[in-house]
C-alpha positions as CSV (number, residue, x, y, z in Angstrom):
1,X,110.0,73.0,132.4
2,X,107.5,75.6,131.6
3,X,108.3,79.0,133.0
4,X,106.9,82.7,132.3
5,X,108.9,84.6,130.5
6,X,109.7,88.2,131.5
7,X,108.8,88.6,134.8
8,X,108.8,91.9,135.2
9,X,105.7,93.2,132.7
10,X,101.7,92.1,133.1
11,X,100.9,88.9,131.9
12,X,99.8,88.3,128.4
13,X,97.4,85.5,127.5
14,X,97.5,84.0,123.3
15,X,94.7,82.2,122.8
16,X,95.3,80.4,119.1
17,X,99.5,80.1,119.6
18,X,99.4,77.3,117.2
19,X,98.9,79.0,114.1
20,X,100.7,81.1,111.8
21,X,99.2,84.7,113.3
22,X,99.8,83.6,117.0
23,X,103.5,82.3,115.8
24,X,104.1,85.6,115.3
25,X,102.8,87.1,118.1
26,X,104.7,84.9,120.4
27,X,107.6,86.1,118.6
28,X,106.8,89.4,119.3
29,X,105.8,89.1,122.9
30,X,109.3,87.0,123.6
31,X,111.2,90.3,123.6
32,X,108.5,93.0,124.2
33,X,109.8,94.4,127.8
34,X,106.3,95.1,129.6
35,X,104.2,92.1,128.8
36,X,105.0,88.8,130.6
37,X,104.1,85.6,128.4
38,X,101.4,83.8,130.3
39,X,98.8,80.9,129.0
40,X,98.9,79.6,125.8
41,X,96.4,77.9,124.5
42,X,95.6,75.9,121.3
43,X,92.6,73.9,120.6
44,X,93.7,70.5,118.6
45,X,97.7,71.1,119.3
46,X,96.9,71.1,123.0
47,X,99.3,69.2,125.0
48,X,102.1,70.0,122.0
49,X,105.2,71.8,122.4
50,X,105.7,75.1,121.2
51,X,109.1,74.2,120.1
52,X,107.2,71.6,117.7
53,X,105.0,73.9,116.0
54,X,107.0,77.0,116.0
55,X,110.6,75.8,115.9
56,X,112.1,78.9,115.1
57,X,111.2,79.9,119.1
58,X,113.6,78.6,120.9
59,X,113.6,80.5,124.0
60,X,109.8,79.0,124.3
61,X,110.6,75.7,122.7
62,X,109.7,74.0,126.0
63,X,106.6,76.1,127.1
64,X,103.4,73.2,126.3
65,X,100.3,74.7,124.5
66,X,97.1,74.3,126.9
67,X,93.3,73.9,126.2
68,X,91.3,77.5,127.1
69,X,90.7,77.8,130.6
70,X,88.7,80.7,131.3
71,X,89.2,80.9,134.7
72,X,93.1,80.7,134.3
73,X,93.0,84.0,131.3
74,X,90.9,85.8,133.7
75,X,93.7,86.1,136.0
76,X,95.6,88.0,133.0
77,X,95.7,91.5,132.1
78,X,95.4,91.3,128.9
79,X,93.9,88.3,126.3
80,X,95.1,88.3,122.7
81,X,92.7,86.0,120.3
82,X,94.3,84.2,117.0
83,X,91.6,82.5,115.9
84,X,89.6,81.4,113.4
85,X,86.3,83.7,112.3
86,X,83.7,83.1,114.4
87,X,85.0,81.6,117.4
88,X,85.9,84.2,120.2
89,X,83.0,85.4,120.8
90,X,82.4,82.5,122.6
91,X,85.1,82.9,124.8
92,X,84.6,86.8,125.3
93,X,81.3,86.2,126.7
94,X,82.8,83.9,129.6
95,X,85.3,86.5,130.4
96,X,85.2,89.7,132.6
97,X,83.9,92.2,131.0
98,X,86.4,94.8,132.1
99,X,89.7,92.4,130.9
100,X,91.5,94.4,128.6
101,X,91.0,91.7,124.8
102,X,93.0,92.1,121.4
103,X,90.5,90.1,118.7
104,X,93.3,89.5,115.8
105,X,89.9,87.8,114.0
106,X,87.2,89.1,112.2
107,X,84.4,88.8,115.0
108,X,84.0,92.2,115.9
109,X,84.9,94.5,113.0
110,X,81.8,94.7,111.4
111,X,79.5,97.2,112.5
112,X,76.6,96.2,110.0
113,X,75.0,92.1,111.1
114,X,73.6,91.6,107.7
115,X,76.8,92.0,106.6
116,X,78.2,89.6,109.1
117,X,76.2,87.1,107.9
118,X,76.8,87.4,104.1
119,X,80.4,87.3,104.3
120,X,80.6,85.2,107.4
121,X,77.9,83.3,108.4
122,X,76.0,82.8,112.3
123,X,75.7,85.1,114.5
124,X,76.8,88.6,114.8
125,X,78.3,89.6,118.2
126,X,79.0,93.3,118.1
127,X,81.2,95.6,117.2
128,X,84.5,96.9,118.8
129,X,86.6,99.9,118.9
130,X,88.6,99.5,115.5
131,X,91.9,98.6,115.6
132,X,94.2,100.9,113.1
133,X,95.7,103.9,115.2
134,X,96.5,105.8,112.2
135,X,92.8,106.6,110.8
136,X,91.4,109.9,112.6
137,X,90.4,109.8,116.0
138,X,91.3,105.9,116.1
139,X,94.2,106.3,118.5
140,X,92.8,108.0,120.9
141,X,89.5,105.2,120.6
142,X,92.2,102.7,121.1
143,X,93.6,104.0,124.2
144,X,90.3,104.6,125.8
145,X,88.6,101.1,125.1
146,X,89.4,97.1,126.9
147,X,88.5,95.5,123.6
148,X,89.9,96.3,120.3
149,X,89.0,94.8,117.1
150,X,92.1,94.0,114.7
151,X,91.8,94.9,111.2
152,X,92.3,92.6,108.7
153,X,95.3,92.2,106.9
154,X,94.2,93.1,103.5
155,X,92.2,95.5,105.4
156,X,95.1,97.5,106.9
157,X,96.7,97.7,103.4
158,X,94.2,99.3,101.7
159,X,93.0,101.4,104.4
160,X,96.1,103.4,104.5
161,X,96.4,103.7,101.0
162,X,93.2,105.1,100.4
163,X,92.2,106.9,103.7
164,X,93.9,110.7,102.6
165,X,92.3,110.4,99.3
166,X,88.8,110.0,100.6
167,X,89.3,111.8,103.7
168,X,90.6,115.0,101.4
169,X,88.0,114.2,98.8
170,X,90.8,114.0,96.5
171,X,89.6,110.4,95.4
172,X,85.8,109.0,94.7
173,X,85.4,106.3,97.3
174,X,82.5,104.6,95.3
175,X,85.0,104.0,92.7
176,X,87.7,101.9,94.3
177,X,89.3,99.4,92.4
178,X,92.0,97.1,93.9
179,X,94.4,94.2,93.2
180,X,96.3,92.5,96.0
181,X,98.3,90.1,96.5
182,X,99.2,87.8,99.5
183,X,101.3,85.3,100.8
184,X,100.3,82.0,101.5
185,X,100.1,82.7,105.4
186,X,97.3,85.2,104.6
187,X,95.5,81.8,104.3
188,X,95.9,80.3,107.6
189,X,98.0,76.7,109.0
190,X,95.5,74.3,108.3
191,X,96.2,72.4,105.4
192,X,94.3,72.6,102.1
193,X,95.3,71.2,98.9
194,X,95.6,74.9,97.0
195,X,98.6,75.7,99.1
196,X,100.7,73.1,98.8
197,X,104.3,73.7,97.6
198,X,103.6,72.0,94.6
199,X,100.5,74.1,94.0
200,X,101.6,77.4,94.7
201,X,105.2,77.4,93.7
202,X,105.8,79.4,90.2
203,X,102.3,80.5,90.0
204,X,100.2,83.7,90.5
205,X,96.8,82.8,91.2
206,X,93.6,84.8,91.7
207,X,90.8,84.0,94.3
208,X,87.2,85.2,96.1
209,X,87.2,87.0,92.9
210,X,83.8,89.4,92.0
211,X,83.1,90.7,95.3
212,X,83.3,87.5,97.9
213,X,86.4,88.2,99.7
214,X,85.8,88.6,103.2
215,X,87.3,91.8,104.0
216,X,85.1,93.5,101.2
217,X,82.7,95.0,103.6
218,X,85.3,95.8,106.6
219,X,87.4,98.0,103.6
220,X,83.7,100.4,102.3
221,X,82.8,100.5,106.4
222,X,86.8,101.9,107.0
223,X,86.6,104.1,104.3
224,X,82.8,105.3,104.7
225,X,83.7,106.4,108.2
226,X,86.6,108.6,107.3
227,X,84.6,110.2,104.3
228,X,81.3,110.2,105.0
229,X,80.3,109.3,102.0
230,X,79.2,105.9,100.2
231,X,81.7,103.4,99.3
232,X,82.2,101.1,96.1
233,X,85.0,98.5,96.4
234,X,86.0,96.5,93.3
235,X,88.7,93.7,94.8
236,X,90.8,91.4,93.3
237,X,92.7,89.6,95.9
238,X,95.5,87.4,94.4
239,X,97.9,84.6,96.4
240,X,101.3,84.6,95.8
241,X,104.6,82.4,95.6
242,X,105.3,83.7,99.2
243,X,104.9,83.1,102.7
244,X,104.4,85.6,103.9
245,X,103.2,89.9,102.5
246,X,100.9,91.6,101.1
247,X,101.3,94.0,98.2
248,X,98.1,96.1,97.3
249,X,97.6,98.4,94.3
250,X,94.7,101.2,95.1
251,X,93.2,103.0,92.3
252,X,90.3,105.1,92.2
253,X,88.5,108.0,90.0
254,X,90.1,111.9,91.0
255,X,87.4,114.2,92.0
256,X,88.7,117.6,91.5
257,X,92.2,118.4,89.5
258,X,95.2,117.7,91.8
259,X,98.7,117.9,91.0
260,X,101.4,114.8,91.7
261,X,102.8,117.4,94.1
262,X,99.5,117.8,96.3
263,X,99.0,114.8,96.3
264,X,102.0,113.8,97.5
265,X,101.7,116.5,99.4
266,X,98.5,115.3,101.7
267,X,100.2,111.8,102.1
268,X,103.0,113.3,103.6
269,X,100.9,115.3,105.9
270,X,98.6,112.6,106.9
271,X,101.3,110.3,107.5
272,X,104.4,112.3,109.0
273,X,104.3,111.9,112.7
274,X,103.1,108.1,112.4
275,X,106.1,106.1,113.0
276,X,105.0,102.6,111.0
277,X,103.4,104.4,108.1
278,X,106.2,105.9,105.6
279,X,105.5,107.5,102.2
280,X,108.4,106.2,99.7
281,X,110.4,109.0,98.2
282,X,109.5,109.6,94.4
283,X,110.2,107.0,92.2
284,X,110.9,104.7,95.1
285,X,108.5,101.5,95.3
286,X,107.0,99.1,98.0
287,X,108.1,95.6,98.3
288,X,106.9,93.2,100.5
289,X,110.9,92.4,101.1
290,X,111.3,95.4,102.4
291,X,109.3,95.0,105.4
292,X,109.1,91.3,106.0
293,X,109.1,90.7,110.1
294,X,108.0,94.5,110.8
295,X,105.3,96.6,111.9
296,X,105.6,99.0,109.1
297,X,103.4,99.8,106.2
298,X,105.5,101.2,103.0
299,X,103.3,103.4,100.5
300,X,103.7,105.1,96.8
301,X,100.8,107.3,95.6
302,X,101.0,108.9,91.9
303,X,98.3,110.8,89.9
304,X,97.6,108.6,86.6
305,X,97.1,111.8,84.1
306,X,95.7,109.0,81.8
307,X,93.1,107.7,83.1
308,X,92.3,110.4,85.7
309,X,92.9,108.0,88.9
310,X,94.5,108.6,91.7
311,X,96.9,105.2,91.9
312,X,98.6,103.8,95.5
313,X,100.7,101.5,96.3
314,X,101.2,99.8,99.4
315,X,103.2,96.9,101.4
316,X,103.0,95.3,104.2
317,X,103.7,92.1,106.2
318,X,100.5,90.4,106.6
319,X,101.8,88.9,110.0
320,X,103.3,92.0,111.3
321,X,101.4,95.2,110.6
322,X,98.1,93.1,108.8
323,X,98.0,91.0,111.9
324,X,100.2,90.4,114.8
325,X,102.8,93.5,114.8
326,X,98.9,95.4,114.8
327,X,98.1,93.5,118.0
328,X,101.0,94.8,119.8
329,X,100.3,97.9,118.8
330,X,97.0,98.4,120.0
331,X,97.8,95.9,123.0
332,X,100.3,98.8,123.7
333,X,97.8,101.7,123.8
334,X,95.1,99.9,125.8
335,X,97.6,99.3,127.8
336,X,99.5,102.8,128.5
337,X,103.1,101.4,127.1
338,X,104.8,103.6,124.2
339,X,102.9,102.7,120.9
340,X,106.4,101.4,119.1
341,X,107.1,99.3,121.9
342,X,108.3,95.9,121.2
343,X,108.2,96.5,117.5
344,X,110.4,97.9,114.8
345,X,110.1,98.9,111.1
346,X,113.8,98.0,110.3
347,X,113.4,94.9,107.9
348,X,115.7,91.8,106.8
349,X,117.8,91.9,103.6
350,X,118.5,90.0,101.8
């Protein structure tokens, strides 16, 4: 029988529940105690069980993925999209234009259409209000807007590790140099030969290597518009033995001479009241373990006296706070609900 769940909150459309990103989200949603589980729709797995593609839901095992119908997301109040890059904006443009819309893709990061169509391809549709509460003036963008634009997962990672630095003009943001890995969910469900068991098992592999990741141009816009000033990304992204997490390693040139202490210092400042962000004590490390399931974003930062860098370190779940846990989270602004609703920080171990 298929039955709305929490019938008490407004009703929450996933568009994209089959995959890995929309997985999580249901997750999410199932105890979130304001937002009603409405339609849920799939393209090819339409007509499927939940309960066959994500078997770990139980309480939705029964609920039976649906093709898009416009007329019945309309009727929500509010539309999360988990699909692939390039296909909402087709479906934003059939919808009112007031509906409050969570884009977990990469359609409407990009302010810049050449860049669009160098990394992506087709058409640019636009820009949104930018989804990471946690840069300045974001959250209060967030809260104002109907449709947000969810940062990528990689994205969010570096973002917060190097935001303070550039912001402060403690770090030279045409300088930034980054390796990163992710887990194989970073990659999507549908199946490719490069992330089979038997491919990925025991090995640490590099890839979009010399400036072709995707997310390259979404990272120098993110950090040009909290510095104002022009932006250099060098990024290595890197897939890991893993499902799912993403561990990122910041570095870039020190403008002035700051001690460990200031600069430890400014993190703590910038990131004190945010509940999802937390700078690791000293000598304390992020691991993607740690924070596995949650919305929260673990960072080190250290001055390298050696090389004159400025060198942080940050993990996240790149389902929860690079992706899903992120949706919530805005979803929860736009919305009026308490940001941390629905979502924790409090890990699994072992």
């Amino acid at each position: 029988m298929s039955v709305y769940l929490c019938g008490m909150g407004q009703k929450a459309a996933v568009v994209g529940a089959s995959g890995y990103a929309g997985g999580e989200l249901l997750r999410l949603l199932v105890s979130h105690p304001s937002l009603e589980i409405g339609p849920l729709c799939a393209g090819s797995s339409a007509g499927r069980l939940v309960g066959e593609l994500h078997p770990h839901l139980t309480s939705l095992a029964e609920r039976t993925l649906s093709a898009v119908d416009i007329a019945e997301l309309s009727t929500c109040d509010i539309v999360f999209l988990a699909l692939p890059h390039g296909e909402s904006a087709s479906i934003v443009e059939q919808l009112p234009e007031s509906q409050p819309v969570i884009d977990l893709g990469a359609d409407f990061r990009l302010e810049d259409s050449s860049s669009w169509t160098q990394y992506y391809g087709g058409s640019h549709a636009g820009a949104w209000t930018y989804g990471l509460p946690e840069l300045p003036g974001q959250r209060r963008s967030i809260a104002e807007a109907s449709r947000v634009a969810n940062p990528g997962c990689y994205a969010t990672a570096i973002a917060l590790a190097a935001a303070p630095s550039v912001s402060e003009s403690l770090g030279d943001p045409s300088g930034v140099v980054v390796v990163a890995a992710s887990g194989t969910t970073g990659a999507g469900r549908t199946p490719k030969p490069g992330l089979l068991a038997s491919e990925v098992m025991g090995s640490l592999s590099t890839y979009k290597v010399g400036g072709s990741h995707q997310h390259i141009p979404e990272i120098e816009q993110t950090l040009r518009n909290v510095s104002n000033k022009p932006v250099r990304l060098s990024f290595t992204p890197m897939l890991a033995p893993m499902p799912r997490g993403i561990l990122a390693t910041v570095s870039l040139p020190l403008l002035d001479a700051v001690s460990p202490q200031q600069l430890r210092d400014t993190y703590e400042r910038w990131y004190r009241d945010e509940h999802f962000v937390q700078v690791l004590p000293e000598g304390r490390w992020p691991r993607t373990s740690d924070v596995v399931g949650t919305n929260a974003a673990h960072l080190q930062v250290v001055v390298d006296d050696h090389a004159d860098k400025i060198t942080v370190v940050t993990a996240i779940d790149n389902l929860g706070k690079g992706a899903a846990g992120q949706a919530v989270q805005n979803a929860n602004l736009v919305l009026g609900f308490p940001e941390d609703t629905g979502l924790t920080t409090d890990g699994v171990a072992p």
